[in-house]
C-alpha positions as CSV (number, residue, x, y, z in Angstrom):
1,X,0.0,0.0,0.0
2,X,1.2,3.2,-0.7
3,X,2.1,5.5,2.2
4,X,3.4,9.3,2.9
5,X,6.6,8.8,1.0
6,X,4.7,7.5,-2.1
7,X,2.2,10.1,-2.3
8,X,4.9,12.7,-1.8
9,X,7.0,11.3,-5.2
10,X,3.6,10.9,-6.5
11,X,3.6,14.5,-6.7
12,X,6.8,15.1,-7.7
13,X,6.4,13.1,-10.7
14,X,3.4,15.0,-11.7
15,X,5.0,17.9,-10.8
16,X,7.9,16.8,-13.2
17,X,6.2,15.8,-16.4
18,X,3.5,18.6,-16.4
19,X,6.2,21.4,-16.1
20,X,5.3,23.7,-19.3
21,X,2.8,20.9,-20.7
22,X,-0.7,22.7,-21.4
23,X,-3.4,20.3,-20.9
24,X,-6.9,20.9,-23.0
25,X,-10.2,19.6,-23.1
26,X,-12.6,17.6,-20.4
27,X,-11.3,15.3,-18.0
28,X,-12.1,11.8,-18.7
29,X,-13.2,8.9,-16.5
30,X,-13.4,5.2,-17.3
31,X,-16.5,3.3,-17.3
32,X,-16.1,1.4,-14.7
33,X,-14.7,3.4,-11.9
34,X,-17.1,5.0,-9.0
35,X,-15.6,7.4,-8.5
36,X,-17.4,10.7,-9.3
37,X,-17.1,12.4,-12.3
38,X,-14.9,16.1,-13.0
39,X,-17.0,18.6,-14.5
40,X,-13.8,20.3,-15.6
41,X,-13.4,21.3,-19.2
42,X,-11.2,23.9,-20.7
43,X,-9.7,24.6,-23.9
44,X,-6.1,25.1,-22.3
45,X,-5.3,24.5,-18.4
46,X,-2.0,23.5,-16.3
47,X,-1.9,20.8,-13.7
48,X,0.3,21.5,-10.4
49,X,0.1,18.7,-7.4
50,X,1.3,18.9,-3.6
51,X,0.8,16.4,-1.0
52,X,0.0,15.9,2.4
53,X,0.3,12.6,4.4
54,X,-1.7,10.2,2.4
55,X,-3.2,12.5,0.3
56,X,-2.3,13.9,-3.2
57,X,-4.2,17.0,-4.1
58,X,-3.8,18.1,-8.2
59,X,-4.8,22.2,-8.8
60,X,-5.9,22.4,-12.8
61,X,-5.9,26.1,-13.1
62,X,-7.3,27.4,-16.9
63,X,-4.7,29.4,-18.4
64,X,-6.4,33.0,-19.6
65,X,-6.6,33.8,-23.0
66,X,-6.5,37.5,-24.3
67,X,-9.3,36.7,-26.8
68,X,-12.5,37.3,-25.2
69,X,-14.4,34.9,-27.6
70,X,-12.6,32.1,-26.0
71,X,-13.2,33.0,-22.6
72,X,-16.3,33.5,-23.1
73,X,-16.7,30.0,-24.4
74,X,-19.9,28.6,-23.1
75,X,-19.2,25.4,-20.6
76,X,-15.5,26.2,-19.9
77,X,-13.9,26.4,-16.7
78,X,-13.1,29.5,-15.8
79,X,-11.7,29.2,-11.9
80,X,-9.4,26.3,-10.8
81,X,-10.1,23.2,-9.2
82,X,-8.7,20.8,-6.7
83,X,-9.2,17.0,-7.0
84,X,-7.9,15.3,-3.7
85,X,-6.7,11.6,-4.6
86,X,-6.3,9.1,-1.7
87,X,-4.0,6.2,-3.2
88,X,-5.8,3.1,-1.5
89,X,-4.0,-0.3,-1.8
90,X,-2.4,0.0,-5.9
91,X,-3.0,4.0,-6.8
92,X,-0.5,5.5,-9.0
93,X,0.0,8.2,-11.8
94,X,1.5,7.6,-15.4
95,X,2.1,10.2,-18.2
96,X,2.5,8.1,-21.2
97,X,1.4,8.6,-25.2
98,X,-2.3,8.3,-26.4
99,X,-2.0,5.0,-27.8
100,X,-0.3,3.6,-24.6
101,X,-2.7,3.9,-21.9
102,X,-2.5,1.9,-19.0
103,X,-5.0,-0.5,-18.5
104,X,-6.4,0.5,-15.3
105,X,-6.2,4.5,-16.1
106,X,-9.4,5.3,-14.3
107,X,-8.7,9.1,-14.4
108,X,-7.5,10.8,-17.7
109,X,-6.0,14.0,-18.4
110,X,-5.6,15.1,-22.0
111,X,-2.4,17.3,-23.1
112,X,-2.9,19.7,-25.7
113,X,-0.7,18.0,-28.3
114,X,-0.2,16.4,-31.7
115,X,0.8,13.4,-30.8
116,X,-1.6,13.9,-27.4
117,X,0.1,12.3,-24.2
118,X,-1.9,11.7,-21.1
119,X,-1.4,12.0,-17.7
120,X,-3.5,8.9,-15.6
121,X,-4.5,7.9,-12.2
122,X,-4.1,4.2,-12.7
123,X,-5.5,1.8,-10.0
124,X,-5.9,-1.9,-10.7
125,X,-7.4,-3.2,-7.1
126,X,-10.0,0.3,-7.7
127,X,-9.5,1.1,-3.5
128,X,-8.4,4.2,-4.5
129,X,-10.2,7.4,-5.7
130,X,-10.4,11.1,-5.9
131,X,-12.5,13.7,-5.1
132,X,-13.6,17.0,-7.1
133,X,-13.7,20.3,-5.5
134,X,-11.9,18.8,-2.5
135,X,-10.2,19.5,0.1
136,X,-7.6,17.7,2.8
137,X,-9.7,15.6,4.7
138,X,-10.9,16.9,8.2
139,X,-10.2,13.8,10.5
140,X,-6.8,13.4,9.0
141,X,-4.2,14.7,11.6
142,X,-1.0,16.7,10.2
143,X,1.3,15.9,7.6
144,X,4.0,13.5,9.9
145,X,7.1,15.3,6.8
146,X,6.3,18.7,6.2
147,X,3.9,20.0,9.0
148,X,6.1,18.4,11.7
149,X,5.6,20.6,14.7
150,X,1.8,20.9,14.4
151,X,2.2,16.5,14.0
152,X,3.8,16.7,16.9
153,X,1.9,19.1,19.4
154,X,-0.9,17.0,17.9
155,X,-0.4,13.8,19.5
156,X,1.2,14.9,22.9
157,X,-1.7,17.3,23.1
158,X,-4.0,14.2,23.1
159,X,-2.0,11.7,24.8
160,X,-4.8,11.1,27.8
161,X,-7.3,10.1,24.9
162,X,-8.7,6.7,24.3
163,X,-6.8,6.2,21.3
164,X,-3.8,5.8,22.7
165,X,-4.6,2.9,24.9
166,X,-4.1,0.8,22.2
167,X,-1.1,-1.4,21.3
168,X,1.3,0.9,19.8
169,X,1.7,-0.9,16.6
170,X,-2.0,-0.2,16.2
171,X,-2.1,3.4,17.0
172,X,0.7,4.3,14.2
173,X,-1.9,3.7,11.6
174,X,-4.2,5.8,13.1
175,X,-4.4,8.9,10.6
176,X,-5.8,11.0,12.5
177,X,-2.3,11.1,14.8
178,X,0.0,9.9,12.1
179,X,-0.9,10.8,8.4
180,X,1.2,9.4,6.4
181,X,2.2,5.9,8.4
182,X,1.6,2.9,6.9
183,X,3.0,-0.8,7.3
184,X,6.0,-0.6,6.5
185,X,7.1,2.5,8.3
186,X,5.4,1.4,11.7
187,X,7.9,-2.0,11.4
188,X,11.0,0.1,10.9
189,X,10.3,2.8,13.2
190,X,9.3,0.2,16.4
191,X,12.8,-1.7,15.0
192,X,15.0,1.0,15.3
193,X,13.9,1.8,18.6
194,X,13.4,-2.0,20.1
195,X,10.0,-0.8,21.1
196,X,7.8,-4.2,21.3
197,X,5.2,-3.2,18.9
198,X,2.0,-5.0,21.4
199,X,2.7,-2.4,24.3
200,X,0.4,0.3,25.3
201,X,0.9,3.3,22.8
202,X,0.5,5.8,25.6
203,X,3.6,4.1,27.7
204,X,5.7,5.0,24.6
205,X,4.9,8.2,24.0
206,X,3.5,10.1,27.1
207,X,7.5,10.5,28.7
208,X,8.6,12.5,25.5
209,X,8.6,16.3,25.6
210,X,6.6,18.7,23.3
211,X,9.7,20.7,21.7
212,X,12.2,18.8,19.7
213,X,15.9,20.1,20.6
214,X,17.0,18.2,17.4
215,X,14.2,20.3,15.2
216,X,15.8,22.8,13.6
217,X,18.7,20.5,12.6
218,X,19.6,19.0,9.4
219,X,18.1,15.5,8.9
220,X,19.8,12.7,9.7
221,X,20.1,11.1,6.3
222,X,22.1,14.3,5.1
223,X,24.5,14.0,7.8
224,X,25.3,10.6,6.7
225,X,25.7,11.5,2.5
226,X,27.5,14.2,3.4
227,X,30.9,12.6,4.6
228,X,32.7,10.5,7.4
229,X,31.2,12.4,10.2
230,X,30.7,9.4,12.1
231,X,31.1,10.9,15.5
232,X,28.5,13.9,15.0
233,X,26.3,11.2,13.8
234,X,26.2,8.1,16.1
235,X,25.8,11.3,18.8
236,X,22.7,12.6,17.1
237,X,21.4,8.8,17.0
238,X,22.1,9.0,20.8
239,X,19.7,12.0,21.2
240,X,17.8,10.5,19.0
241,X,16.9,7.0,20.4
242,X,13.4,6.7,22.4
243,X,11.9,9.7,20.3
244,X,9.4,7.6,18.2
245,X,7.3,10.6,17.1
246,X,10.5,12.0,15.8
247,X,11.5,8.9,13.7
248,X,8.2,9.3,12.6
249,X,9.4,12.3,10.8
250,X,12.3,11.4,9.9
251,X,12.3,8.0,8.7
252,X,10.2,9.0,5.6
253,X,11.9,11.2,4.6
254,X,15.1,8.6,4.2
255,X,12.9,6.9,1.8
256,X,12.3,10.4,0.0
257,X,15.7,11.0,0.0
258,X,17.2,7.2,-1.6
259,X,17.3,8.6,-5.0
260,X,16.7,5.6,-7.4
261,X,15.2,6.5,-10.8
262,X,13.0,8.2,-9.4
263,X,8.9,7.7,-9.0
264,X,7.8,5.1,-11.8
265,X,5.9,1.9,-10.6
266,X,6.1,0.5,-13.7
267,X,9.8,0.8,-14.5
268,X,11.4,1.3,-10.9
269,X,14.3,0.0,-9.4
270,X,13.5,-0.7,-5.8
271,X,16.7,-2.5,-5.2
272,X,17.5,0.4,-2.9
273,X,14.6,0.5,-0.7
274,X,15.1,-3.1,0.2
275,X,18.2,-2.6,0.8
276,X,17.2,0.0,3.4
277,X,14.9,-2.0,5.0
278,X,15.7,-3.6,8.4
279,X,12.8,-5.3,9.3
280,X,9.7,-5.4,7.0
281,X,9.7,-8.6,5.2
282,X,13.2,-9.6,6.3
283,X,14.5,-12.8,6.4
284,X,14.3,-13.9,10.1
285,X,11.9,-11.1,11.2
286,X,8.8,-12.6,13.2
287,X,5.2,-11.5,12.0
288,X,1.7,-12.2,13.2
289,X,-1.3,-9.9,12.4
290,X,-2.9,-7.4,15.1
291,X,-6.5,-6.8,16.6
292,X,-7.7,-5.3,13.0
293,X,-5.6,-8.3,10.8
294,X,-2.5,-6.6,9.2
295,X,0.7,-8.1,9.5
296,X,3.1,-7.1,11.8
297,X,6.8,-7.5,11.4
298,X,8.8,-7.4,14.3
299,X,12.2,-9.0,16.4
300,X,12.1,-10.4,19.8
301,X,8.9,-10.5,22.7
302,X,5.9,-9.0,20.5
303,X,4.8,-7.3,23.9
304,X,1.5,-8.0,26.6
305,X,-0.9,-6.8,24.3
306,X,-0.4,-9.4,21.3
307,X,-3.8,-10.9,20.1
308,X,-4.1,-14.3,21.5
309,X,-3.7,-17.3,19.5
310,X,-2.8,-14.8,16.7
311,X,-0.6,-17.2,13.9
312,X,1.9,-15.8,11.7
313,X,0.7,-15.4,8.0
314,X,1.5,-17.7,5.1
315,X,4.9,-16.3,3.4
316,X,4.9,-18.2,0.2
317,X,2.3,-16.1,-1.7
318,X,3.6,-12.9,-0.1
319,X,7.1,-13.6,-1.3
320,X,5.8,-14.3,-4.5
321,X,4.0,-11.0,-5.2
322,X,6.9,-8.7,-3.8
323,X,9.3,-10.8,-6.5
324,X,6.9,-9.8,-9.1
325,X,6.5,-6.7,-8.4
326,X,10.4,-5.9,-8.0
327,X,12.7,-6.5,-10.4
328,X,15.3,-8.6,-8.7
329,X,16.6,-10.2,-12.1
330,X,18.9,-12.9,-10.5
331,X,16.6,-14.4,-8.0
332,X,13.8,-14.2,-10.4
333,X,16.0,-16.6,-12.5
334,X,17.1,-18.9,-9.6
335,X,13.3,-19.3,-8.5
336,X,12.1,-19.7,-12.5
337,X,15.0,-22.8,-12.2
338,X,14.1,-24.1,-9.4
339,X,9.7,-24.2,-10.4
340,X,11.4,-25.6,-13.8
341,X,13.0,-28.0,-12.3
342,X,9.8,-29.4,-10.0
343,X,7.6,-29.1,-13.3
344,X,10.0,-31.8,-15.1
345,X,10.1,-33.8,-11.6
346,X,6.0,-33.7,-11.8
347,X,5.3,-34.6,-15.1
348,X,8.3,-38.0,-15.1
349,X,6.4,-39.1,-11.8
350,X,3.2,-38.7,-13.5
351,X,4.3,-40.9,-16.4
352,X,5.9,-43.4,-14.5
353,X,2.0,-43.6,-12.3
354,X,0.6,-44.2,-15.7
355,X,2.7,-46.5,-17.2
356,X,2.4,-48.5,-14.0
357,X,-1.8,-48.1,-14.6
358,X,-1.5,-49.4,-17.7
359,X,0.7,-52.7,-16.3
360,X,-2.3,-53.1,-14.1
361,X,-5.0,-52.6,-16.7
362,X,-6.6,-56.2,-18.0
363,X,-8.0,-56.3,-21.5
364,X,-11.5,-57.3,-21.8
365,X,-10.1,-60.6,-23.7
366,X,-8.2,-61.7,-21.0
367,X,-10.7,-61.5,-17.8
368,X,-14.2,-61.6,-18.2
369,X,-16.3,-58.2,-17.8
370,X,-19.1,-58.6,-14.7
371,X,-21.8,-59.2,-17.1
372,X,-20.5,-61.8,-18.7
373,X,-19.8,-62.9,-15.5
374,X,-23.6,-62.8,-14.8
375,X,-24.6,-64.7,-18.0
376,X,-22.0,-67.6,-17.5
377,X,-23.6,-68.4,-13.7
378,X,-26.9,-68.0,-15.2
379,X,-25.9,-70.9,-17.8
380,X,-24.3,-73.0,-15.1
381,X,-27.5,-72.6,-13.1
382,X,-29.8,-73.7,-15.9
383,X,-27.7,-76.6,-16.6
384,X,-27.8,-77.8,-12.7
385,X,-31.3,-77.7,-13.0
386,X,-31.5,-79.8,-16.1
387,X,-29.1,-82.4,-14.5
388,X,-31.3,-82.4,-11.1
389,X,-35.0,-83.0,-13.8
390,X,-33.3,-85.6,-15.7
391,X,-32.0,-87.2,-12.3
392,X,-35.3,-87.5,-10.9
393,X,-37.0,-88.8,-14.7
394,X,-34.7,-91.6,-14.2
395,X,-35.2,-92.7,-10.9
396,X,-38.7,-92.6,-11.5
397,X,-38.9,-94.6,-14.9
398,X,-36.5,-97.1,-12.8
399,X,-39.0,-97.2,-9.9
400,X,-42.3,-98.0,-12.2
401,X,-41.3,-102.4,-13.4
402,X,-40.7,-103.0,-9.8
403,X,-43.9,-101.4,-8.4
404,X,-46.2,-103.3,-11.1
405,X,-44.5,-106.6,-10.8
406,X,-45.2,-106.3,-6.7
407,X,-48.9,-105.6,-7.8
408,X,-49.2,-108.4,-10.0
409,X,-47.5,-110.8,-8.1
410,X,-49.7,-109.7,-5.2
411,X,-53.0,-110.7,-7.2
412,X,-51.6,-113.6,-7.9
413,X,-50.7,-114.8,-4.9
414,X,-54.2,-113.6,-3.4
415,X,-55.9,-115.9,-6.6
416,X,-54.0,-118.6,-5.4
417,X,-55.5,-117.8,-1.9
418,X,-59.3,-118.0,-2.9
C-alpha cells in the first residue's frame, strides 16, 4: 500500500512531467470506476500537485486567454479546481502517449498536443479514488514530513485520549495522529527503537517532551551523505533513540531521499529500498497480524498486548508477489530454475503412475467383464437344474417295473389264496 513517501514522489512526478505541458479539453473517466465524475473542461489549463500525508491533491488552473471569444466560451472552466486523490492499496499516476494507456487508467488528463500524451490515475485493485472540489480531509491529523511541529503538538496534546490505549503498533496507523504511516514505516520505526510493537501506545509516548531540541537541525540522512562524520552522527542517534514521534518524521523522509530513478511503478528499481529495510519482510523477522488483521513484522517479545492465538501469515504467496513486483533479475531466474525443475520432476512421476496403470490394466479378452460374468452363472444354473430334472426322470422310470410286478405278483398270490 502506498504511504506518505509515495504520495509525496507521487507529486513530484506529476510535478515533473507537467512542467510547461498545457493540458486541454474535459477530464475523462473510465466506465467502470465509482468514482465521481470532473466537470472540468477547458480549452487550455496547467496541472500543479502537492501532498500531504496520504493525500495527493492536483490544482488544474485554466490558463487565460486574451481573446475574449474564447473566454467566453460557453461550458469552460473558468476558476481552478482541486481534486484530492487518496492512493488506497495500488494508486499511481502515469504520463504516457495516447496509444499507450495503461490498463487500469481510471482518471484521464488530455495534453494539448499532436501526438496527445496523457497524464492517468491508474488503480488496478479500484481502492483508490479522488474527489472534485476537494479539500484535505478533516479527520486526517498533520502531515507526519512537512507539517512536523503541528504532527507533533498533535499527538502529545492528546495523549490522555482513548486512542492511545491501544497497542502501539495499532495506534501508528491511526491517521488521525500519524498521516502518512503505513505498514512498512510502523515496522521500521518500532525496529530501530526495540520498542515491542503489542505495548500500550500511551507508555511509549506520554514521557517525550513537546519541543524537539533536534528540530531545527539538518536531517539525519544528510548527515550521513555528506561525509565520514561518524562521531557527530552516532551522537545525534544517541539523542535521538526513544523519540518515536521524531522517527516518525524522519524516517520517511530517508525513503524520500534514496534517490533511485526516481517515481515510476512501472519501471522502478526498488533495489535500494530493500536494501534499506531492516525489518519489513526480512529474512528472520517474526510476523503475526494485530487486533484489525494486518501483518506485523517485528524482532524479539511482541509485547502484553499481542492478540491471542494470533498465527503468523503464510509467506509463500507474499514472497511471490513482492518478487513480481520488484525486479530482482537474479533471484527471479534462480526461483524460474528451481519451479522448472519441480515441473520436469511432476510430469516423469506422473508418467511413470501411468505406465504402471496401464501394467495393471486387464484387457477385456483376458478377464471376463461382470456381465458376462452374470450370464455364465446363469448358464451353469440352468444346466444344474436340467441335470437335477433328468436325475429325478430316471429314478422314477426305474422305480415304475418294480412297483407293477409287486402288484401283479400280489393278485396272484391272493388268486391262489381264494
Amino acid at each position: 500500500m502506498p504511504e506518505g513517501p509515495e504520495l509525496h514522489l507521487a507529486s513530484l512526478f506529476v510535478n515533473k512531467v507537467s512542467d510547461g505541458v498545457v493540458f486541454s479539453g474535459p477530464v475523462r473517466k473510465s466506465e467502470v470506476s465509482k468514482s465521481p465524475d470532473v466537470p472540468f473542461t477547458c480549452e487550455a489549463y496547467r496541472i500543479t500537485a502537492t501532498s500531504r500525508g496520504k493525500e495527493v491533491k492536483l490544482t488544474l488552473t485554466p490558463i487565460k486567454s486574451d481573446e475574449p471569444e474564447k473566454r467566453t466560451k460557453s461550458g469552460q472552466a473558468e476558476q481552478p479546481m482541486d481534486i484530492v486523490f487518496r492512493f488506497g492499496m495500488s494508486g499511481f499516476f502515469r504520463f504516457t502517449g495516447e496509444d499507450d494507456l495503461p490498463k487500469h487508467a481510471h482518471l484521464r488528463f488530455y495534453t494539448k498536443e499532436t501526438p496527445c500524451r496523457v497524464l492517468s490515475f491508474v488503480d488496478a485493485r479500484r481502492f483508490g479514488g479522488w474527489q472534485p472540489d476537494g479539500t484535505w480531509q478533516p479527520d486526517r491529523g498533520p502531515c507526519i514530513m512537512f507539517e512536523y511541529k503541528s504532527f507533533r503538538d498533535n499527538i502529545l496534546s492528546h495523549i490522555s485520549d482513548r486512542a492511545f490505549d491501544r497497542p502501539i503498533c495499532e495506534v501508528l496507523l491511526n491517521q488521525k495522529y500519524f498521516n502518512g504511516i503505513g505498514n512498512y514505516l510502523r515496522a521500521e520505526i518500532l525496529y530501530r527503537l526495540n520498542i515491542p510493537p503489542f505495548v500500550s501506545a500511551r507508555e511509549v509516548l506520554e514521557g517525550l517532551e513537546s519541543d524537539d531540541l533536534l528540530e531545527n537541525e539538518k536531517p539525519l540522512k544528510n548527515e550521513i551523505a555528506d561525509a565520514k562524520t561518524s562521531e557527530k552522527v552516532q551522537k545525534k542517534m544517541k539523542q535521538e533513540e526513544g523519540d518515536l514521534i521524531r522517527l516518525c518524521h524522519t524516517v520517511p523522509l530517508e525513503v524520500i531521499g534514496l534517490g533511485g530513478k526516481g517515481y515510476d511503478p512501472e519501471k522502478a528499481d526498488y533495489s535500494a529500498f530493500k536494501a534499506w529495510l531492516r525489518c519489513y519482510y526480512v529474512d528472520g523477522m517474526k510476523s503475526i497480524r494485530d487486533h484489525n488483521g494486518r501483518t506485523m513484522w517485528f524482532t524479539g517479545d511482541p509485547g502484553s498486548m499481542a492478540p491471542k492465538n494470533s498465527k503468523s501469515p503464510k509467506p509463500k504467496k507474499r514472497a511471490k508477489k513482492e518478487d513480481d513486483d520488484h525486479d530482482y533479475t537474479t533471484k527471479t531466474k534462480v526461483s524460474r530454475s528451481r519451479s522448472d525443475g519441480a515441473r520436469k520432476k511432476v510430469v516423469k512421476q506422473e508418467s511413470e503412475t501411468k505406465t504402471k496403470k496401464k501394467e495393471k490394466t486387464v484387457h477385456p479378452k483376458e478377464a471376463p467383464s461382470g456381465r458376462s460374468k452374470t450370464k455364465k452363472k446363469q448358464e451353469e444354473n440352468t444346466q444344474q437344474r436340467k441335470t437335477r430334472a433328468s436325475t429325478r426322470r430316471r429314478e422314477s422310470s426305474s422305480a415304475e417295473p418294480a412297483t407293477g410286478l409287486q402288484g401283479r405278483s400280489g393278485r396272484g398270490s391272493r388268486k391262489g389264496g381264494k
